[in-house]
Structure formats: C-alpha cells, structure tokens
C-alpha positions as CSV (number, residue, x, y, z in Angstrom):
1,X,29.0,-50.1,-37.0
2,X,27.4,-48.9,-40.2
3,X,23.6,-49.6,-38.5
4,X,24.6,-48.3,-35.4
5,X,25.4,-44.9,-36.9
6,X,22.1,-44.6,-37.7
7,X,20.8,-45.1,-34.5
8,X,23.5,-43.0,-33.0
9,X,22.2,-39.9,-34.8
10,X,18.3,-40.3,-34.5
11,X,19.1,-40.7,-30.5
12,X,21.8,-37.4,-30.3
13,X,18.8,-35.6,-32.7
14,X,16.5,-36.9,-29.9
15,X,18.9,-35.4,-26.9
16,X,19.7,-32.5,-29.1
17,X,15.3,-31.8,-29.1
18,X,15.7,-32.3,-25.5
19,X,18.0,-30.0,-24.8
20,X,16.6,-27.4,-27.0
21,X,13.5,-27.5,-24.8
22,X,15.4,-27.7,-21.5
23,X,16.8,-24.3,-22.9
24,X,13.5,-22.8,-24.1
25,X,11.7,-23.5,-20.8
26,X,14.7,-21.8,-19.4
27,X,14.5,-18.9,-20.8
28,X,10.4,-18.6,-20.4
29,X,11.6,-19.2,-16.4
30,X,13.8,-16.8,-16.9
31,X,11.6,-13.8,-18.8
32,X,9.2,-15.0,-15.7
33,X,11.4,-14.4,-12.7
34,X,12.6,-10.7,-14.3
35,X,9.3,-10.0,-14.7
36,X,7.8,-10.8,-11.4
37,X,11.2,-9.2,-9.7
38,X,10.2,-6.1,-11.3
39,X,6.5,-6.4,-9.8
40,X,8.0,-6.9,-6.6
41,X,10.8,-3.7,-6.7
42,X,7.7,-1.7,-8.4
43,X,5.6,-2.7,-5.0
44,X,8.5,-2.4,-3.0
45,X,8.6,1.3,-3.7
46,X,5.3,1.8,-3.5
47,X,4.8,0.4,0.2
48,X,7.8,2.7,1.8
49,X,5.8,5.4,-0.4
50,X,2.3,4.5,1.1
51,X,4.4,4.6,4.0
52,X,5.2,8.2,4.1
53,X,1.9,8.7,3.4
54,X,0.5,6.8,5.9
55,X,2.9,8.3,8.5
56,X,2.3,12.1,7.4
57,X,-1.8,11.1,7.4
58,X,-1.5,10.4,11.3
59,X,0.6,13.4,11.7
60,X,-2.3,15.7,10.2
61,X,-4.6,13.4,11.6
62,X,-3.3,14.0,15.5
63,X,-3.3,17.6,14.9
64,X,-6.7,17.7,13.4
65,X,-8.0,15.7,16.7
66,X,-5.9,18.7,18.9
67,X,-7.6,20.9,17.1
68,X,-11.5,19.6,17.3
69,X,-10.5,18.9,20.8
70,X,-9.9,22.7,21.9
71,X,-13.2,23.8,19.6
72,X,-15.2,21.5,21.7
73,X,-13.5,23.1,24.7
74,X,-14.2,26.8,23.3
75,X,-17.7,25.4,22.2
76,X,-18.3,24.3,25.4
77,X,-17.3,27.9,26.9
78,X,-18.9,29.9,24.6
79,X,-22.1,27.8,25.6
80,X,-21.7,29.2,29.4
81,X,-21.1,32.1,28.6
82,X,-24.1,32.5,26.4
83,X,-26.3,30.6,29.6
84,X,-24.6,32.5,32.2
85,X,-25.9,35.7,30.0
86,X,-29.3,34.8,28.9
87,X,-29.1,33.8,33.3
88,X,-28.7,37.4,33.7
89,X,-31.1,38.6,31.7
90,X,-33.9,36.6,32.9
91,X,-32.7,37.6,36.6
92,X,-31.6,40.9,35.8
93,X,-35.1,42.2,34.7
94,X,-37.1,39.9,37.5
95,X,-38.4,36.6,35.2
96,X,-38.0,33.7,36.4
C-alpha cells in the first residue's frame, strides 16, 4: 500500500493538471463566445439600422425620380413652346 500511495498521488496530480486545463480552455471558449455574441448583437443593430436607412433612401429616391420625371415633362413643354414661338416668328415676318 505504502508504494501505491505514491503512485496514487503523481496520477490524481496528473488528473488534477488535466482538469485544470479542461477548465482553462473553458473559460478561453467561454471569453470567446461573449465576445463573438456581442459582434453579432453589435451587427444585429446595425442591419435593422442600415435598414431604416435603406428603406428611407428609396423613399427619397422614388420621389426624386417623380420629381426628374415631371421636369423632363415641363422640359419637354417649355421646348415647344419655345419652337412653336421661334415658328411664329419665322412665319410671322415671311422667312422661311
């Protein structure tokens, strides 16, 4: 029994080590996981606030495109109405 003792407590220091780094990786793993589950809430946030952007960006952008839509239309009259006058004016005084 007296040599086994020995033995005994060199292999329960050995499981103890083992343990001990069983733990410590555990806790790196640990550290790890908080970490990268704060990335993803941090990213989280900032896609529903892209988002927002995104959707308010095609708001402006649609009434933008309105917009340049009816100046082409008033470009477009205001260039007939400039034709149909210079028209006149080179009928109205006989040139052709």
């Amino acid at each position: 029994m007296s040599e086994e003792l020995p033995l005994l407590i060199e292999q329960h220091k050995k499981d103890i080590w083992e343990w001990k780094q069983k733990e410590s990786q555990w806790i790196r793993d640990k550290n790890l996981l908080e970490g990268n589950k704060r990335i993803v809430e941090e990213l989280s946030t900032k896609v529903v606030e892209v988002g927002k952007i995104n959707i308010e960006h095609q708001r402006l952008n649609g009434r933008l495109q309105t917009r340049v839509t009816e100046l082409e239309e008033d470009n477009k009259k205001l260039a007939k109405q400039v034709e149909d006058l210079e028209n006149e004016r080179k009928f109205g005084d006989g040139t052709f």
